[in-house]
N, C-alpha and C positions, 0 to 999 in steps of 0.2 A: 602512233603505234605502227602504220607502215613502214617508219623507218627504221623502229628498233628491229622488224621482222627481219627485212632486208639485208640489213645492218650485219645482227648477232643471231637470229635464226634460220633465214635460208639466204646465207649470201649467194651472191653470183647469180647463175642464170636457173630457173624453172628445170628440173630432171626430165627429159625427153621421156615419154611413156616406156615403162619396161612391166615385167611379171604380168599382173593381172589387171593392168592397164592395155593389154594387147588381144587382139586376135580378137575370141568370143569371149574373153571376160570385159572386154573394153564395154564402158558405158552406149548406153543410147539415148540419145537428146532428146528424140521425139516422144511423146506419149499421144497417144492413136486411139482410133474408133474405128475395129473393121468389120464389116458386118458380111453374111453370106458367103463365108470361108470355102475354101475347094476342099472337098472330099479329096484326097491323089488316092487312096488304097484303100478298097474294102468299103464298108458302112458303118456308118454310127448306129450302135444300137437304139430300136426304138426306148429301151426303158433309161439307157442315161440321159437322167435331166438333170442339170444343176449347173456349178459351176468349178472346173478347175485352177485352184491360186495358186502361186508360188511367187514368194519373196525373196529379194534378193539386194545387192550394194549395187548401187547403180548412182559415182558420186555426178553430183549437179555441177560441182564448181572445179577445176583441174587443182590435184594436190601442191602446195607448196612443195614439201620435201617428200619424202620417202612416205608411202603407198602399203596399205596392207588392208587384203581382200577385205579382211572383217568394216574398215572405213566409212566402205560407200554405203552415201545415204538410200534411204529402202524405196525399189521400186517394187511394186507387185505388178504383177503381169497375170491376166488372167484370162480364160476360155469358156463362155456360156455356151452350153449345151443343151438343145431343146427337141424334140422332135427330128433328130439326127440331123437339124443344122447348128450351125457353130460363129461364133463372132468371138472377135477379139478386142482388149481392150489392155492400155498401164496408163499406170498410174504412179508417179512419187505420192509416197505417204509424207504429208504437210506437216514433219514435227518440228516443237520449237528450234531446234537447231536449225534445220535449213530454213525454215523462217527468218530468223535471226541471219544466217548468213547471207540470203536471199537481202536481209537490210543491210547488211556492212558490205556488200559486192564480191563477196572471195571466202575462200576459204577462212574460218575465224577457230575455231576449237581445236585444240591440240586434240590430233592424231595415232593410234593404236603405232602406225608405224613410224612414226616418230619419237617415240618412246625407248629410245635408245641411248646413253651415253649422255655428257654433257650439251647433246643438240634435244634430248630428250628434256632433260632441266628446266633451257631455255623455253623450250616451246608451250613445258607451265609454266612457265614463269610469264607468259605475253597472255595464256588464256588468262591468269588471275590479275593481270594490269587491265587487261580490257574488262574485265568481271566486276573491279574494284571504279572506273572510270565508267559504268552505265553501259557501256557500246554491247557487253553480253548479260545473258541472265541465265544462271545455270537452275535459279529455283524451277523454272521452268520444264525444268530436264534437258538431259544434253545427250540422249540417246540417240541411237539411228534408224529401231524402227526395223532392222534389215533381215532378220534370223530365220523367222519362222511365225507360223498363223495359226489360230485356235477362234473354236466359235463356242460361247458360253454364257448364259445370261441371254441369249437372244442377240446377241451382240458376235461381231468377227472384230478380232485383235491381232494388230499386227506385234510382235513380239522383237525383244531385245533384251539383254541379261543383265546389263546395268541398269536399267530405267523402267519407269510403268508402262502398258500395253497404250498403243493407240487405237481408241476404234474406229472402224471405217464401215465400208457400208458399200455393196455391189447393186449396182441401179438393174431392171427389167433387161436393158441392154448389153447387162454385161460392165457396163462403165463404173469407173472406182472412185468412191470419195471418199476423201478422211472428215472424221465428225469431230474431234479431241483427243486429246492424254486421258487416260483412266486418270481417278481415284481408287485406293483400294483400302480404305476404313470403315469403321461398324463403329457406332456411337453407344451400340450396346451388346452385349452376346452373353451365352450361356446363363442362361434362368435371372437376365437382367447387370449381371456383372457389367464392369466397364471394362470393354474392351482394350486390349493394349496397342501402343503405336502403331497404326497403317505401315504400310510397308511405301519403300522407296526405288526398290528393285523387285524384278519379277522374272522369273527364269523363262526362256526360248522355249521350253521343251514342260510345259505341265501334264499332268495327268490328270484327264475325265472317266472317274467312274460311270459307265452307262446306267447301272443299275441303281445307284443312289443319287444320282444328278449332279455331283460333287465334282469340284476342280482341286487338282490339288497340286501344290505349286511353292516356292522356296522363293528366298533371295537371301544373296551372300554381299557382306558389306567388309570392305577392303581395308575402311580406316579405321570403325571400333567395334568394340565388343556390344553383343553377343555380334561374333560374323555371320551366323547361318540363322534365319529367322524360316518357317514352315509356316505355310496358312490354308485354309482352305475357304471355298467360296460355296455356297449351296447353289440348289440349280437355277436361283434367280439370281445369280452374281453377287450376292452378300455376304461380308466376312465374316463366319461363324469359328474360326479355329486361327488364332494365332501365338504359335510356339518358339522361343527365343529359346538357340541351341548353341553352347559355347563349343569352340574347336579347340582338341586339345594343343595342335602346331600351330595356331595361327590363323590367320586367315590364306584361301585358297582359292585354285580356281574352280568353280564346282557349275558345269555346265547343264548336266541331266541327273534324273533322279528315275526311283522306280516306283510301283504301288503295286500289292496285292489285295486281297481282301480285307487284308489283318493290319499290313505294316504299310508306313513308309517308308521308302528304302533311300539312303543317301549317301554319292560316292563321294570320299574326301580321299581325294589323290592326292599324293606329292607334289603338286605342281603349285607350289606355296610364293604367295606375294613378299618380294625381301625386293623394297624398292632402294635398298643399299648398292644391289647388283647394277642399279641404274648411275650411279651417286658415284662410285667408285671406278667406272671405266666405261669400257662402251655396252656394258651388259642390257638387258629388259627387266623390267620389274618384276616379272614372273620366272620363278626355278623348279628345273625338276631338279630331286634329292633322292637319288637312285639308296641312297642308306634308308630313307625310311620305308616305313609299309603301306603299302594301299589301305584304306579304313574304311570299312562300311558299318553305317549304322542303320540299326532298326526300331526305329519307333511306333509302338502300338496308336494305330489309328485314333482309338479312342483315348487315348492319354491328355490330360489337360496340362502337362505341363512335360519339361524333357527328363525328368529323372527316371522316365523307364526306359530309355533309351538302352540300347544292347550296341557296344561296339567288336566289329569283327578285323580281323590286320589277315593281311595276304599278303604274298612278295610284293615287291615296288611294281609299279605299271602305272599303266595311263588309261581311261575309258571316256570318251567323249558322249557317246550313244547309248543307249538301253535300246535293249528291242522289245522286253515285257518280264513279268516278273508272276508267279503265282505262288499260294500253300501248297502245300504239301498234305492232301487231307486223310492220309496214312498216317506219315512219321512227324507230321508239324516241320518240317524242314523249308525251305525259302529257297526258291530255284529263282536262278536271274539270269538273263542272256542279254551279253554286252561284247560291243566289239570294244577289244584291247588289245592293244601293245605291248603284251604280256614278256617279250625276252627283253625286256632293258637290260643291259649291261652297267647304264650309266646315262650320263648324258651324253658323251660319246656316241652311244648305240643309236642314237636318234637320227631317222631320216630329217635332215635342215634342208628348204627350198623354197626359194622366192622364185623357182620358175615355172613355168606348165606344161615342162617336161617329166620326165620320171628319168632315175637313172639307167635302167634298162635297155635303153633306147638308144644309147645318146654314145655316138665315138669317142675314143678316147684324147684326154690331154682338154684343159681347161683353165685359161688366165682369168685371176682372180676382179671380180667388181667390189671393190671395195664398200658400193653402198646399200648390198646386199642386209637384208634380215633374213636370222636363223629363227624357224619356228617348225614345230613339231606337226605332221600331221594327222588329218580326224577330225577336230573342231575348224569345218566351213574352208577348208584349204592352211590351216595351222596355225601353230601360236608360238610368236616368237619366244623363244627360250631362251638364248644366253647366245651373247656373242662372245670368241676365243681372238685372244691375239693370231697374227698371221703364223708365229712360228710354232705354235702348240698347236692350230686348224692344221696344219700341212701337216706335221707330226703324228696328229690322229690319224689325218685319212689315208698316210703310208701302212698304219696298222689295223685300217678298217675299223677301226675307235670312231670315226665319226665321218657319215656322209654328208658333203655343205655341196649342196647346188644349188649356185646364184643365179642372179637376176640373168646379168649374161656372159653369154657363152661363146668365148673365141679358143678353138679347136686349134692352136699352135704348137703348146708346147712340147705335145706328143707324150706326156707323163699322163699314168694311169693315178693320181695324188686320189681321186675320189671314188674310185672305185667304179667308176661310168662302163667298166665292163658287167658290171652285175654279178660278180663273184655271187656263188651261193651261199660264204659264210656270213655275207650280212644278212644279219635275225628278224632287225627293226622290220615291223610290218605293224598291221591290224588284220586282226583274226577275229571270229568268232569265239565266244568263250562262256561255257556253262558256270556258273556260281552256286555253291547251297551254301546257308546259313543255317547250322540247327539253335536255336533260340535255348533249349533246356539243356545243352552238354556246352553251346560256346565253340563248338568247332565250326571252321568256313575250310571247303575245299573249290577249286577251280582247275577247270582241264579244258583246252585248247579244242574244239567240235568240227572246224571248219578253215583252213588255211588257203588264203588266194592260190597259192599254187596247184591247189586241188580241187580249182573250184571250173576250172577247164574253160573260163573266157578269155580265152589269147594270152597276152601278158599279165595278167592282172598284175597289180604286186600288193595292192592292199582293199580290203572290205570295211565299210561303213554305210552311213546311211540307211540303218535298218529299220524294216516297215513290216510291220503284219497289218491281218485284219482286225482292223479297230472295237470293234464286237468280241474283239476276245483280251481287250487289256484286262489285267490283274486275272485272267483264265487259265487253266493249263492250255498251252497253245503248241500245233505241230510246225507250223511255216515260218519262217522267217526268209524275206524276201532284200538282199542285198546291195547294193551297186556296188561294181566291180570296178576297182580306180586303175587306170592302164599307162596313162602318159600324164602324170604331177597329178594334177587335180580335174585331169579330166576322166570323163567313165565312159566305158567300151557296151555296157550291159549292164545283165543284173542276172542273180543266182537267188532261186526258189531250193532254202537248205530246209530239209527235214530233221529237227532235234530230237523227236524223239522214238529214230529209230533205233536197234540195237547197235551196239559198238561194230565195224568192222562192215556195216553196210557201205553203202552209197549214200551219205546223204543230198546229194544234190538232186532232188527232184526237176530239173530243169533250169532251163538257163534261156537267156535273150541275148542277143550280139546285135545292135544298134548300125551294124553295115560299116565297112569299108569308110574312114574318113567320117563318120559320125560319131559322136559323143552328146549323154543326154546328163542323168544328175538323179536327185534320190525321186524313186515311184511313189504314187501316194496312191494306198488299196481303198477303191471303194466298192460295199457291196452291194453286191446283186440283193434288187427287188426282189424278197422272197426267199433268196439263197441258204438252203441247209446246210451244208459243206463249207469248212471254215474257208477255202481257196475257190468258194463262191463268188467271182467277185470279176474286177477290172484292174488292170496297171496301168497309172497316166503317167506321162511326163512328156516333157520338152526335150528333141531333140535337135542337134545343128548340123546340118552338112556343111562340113568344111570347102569342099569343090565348090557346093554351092551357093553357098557362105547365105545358106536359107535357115528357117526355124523351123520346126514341126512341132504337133503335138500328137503323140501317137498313143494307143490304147490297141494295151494289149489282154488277153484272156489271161486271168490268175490262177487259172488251172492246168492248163494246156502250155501256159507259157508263148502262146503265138499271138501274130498282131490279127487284130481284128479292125482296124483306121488308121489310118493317118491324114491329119489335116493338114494342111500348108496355113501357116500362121497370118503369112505376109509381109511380115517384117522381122529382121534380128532382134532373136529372145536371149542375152546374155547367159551365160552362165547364174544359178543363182544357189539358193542351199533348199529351204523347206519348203510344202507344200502342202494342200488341203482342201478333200471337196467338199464344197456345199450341196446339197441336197435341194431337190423341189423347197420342200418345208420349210427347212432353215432359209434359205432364200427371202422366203415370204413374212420370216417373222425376221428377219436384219433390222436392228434398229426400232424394234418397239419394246424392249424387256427393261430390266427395274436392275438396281444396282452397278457399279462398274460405272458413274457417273461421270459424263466428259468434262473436260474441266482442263482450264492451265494449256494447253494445246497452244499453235501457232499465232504468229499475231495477228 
């Protein structure tokens, strides 16, 4: 198998590090125990205790070919917090994959960004020779583990969109260990019925009702019908709700979803699996299809099966995030706030970049890297979308049809081909965006609340990563708190937007600027012991000085918007995507609850 690799899937020599291979997205080798962290500003408050995670791609083995953020296998990187001192601690999460590649010496599993053209072919065609030959096991799961973290059942889950949760488990000091792969089946449910097929996928991004203990949570299956399967878990992690939902396009990429009290809410974008695009030239298996309509469906909570399902169409767009969803205990109507890409044009219109620049920034004139991937962004630094011949890519982006900024970048030719001046007529962004659904007329409306350019941190040019206080999902909620993306995929801050002031206000209740040369990633709100007031609360996250090429984790006040800490980590904390605290409590009860059974995990 090394030499068919060699041979027909990456000849030549290893691709030198480029995109998010470099700088602070570049992996770190080490995984650490630091204890008695440096306060550098301010104090730890005495009531935060627990712990702060955040997950992220962090790959073990260097890629054969071409590189895409979503790849790297999941480190979680974490900060205990007790009595306003702090330790640090990562961790790789042990899934069968790295397991598995850990036994074959190198890289072994075809690659998100390899997934291109007839090098994309090849490189299944060597996962399913090694699959078919013993050397992998995909029964296993062949997930990364890398996305995002949820604590449920008593149990913390590292999360990935293709594959079941892994559980892990945060020791007294802070330190991380993986325990298994989920199970997610029920041998019986509803007044003894036999429950149907466990699921095989489990979305990055579920929703826990506080008030009924309930998870609620999706998986989208790529090769057959039904594609979209719903399920929900009670508060001891057991499958009591599983709904097999047909899509009427097809299968899709469908990353987050929403809950209110009533409904489940589910986005089925255009961004439709047509692994022909892969088969037929140098395309990705994933398309946006700027002719069809955004679709969102609503299904009644209670429904045992999907024919009460309500589907809504709105123009084309893209939404990666939700930020919360409530009733309408008036008119019955269904409000949701989601960052979108609501001006597609096309797929033209779409910001393409495999670099960790933004266009904004960046001088004019740019010779082309040919082994660039075009991917849209929002989901975790993008998803590649479609590659264009050279003479149709230069043709777009004389017409502002389409900005491609590649991997790298040599400033010769003096042509403006992508627009690296930042002309204001390109649309593509992510914005904030109100949704209602009325369930008894059938009408859906959507209006644009909050646009980076108006959101007054430096350059922004696009919003995602959106956080509220967790105590108010499926609530009506006023905050929604943002990270403000400034240069590719890095964040400058973060925008505390007010939705439900009157039109023509202010809504930016405040803002954070991360300093000169600093970039951090999405906040995760935890609240205040006691706190009445929904913006009761904390902002944590990870930030890097570039100068100082250090980590931080800072905490700032969710009200006021100012820093109240900053730690010095001790060591580079990569770039990563979600994040999540644990509590005193949940700490204590890690790893003793019922359901969610480990199993199948590493070797």
């Amino acid at each position: 198998m090394d030499w068919f690799d060699k041979r027909f899937v990456y000849p030549g020599e290893p691709p030198e590090p480029v995109g998010f291979l470099k700088g602070n997205f570049a992996p770190t080798a080490e995984e650490v125990t630091l204890e008695d962290l440096e306060v550098t500003r301010g104090k730890l408050p005495d009531s935060l205790n627990g712990a702060y995670l955040r997950n992220g791609p962090n790959p073990y083995f260097k890629p054969n070919g071409k590189y895409h953020w979503f790849d790297g296998d999941a480190m979680v990187h974490g900060v205990r917090i007790k009595g306003g001192k702090a330790s640090y601690a990562n961790r790789y999460v042990d899934t069968a994959r790295l397991s598995q590649e850990k036994a074959y010496g190198r890289a072994a599993f075809a690659k998100i960004g390899e997934l291109t053209g007839k090098t994309g072919l090849l490189a299944l065609l060597s996962e399913s020779l090694k699959v078919k030959l013993g050397l992998l096991d995909k029964g296993k799961g062949s997930g990364c583990a890398n996305t995002s973290l949820a604590f449920h059942g008593d149990k913390l889950l590292a999360l990935y969109e293709s594959d079941l949760p892994y559980e892990i488990k945060v020791m007294c000091t802070g330190a991380i260990e993986t325990i298994g792969r989920a199970t997610i089946t029920a041998a019986e449910m509803n007044g003894g019925r036999k429950a149907p097929k466990g699921f095989d996928q489990f979305t990055a991004h579920p929703k826990r009702d506080e008030r009924t203990g309930e998870l609620h949570f999706f998986g989208y299956n790529l090769r057959e019908a039904p594609h979209l399967n719903y399920g929900v878990l009670d508060r001891a992690g057991n499958l009591v709700r599983s709904i097999p939902i047909d899509l009427p396009h097809g299968p899709a990429m469908m990353h987050d979803m929403a809950l209110t009290e009533t409904y489940a809410v589910f986005l089925y974008m255009p961004l439709y699996f047509r692994p022909k695009e892969m088969v037929g030239g140098e395309g990705f298996p994933f398309v946006f299809d700027p002719e069809m309509p955004s679709k969102f469906a609503l299904l009644p909570r209670c429904a045992e099966d999907a024919s009460q399902i309500q589907w809504f169409d709105l123009p084309s767009g893209m939404i990666f995030h939700t930020s919360n969803a409530w009733d309408d205990q008036g008119d019955g109507r269904v409000h949701l706030y989601a960052c979108s890409t609501s001006t597609y044009k096309g797929v033209g219109d779409l910001i393409s970049s495999n670099s960790t620049r933004s266009p904004r920034s960046w001088e004019q004139g740019v010779e082309r890297d040919r082994t660039a991937a075009r991917f849209l962004p929002g989901a975790h630094g993008g998803l590649n979308v479609k590659s264009l011949g050279e003479e149709e890519e230069e043709s777009n982006a004389r017409t502002n049809e389409l900005l491609t900024v590649d991997f790298a970048v040599n400033f010769k030719s003096g042509k403006d081909l992508l627009n690296l001046s930042g002309s204001d007529e390109v649309t593509s962004s992510t914005s904030l965006l109100h949704f209602t659904f009325d369930p008894r007329t059938g009408i859906a409306t959507q209006a644009k609340i909050l646009d980076p350019k108006d959101c007054g941190n430096g350059d922004a040019y696009l919003l995602d990563f959106p956080t509220i206080n967790p105590r108010y999902l499926s609530k009506r909620q006023k905050y929604v708190y943002l990270a403000t993306f400034c240069d590719g995929m890095k964040t400058n801050g973060v925008v505390k937007c007010d939705v439900l002031c009157e039109d023509g206000e202010d809504r930016v209740r405040g803002r954070i600027h991360f300093g000169s040369g600093r970039f951090g990633g999405e906040c995760t709100f935890v609240p205040r012991d006691g706190g009445k007031e929904e913006d009761d609360g904390y902002l944590t996250t990870f930030v890097y000085d570039d100068e100082e090429e250090k980590s931080f984790l800072v905490v700032y006040d969710a009200r006021t918007m100012s820093e109240v800490a900053e730690v010095d980590v001790g060591v580079r904390v990569p770039y990563g995507f979600h994040g999540l605290w644990v509590d005193e409590g949940e700490m204590r009860r890690i790893g003793g609850g019922l359901g969610l059974g480990g199993g199948g995990g590493g070797d």
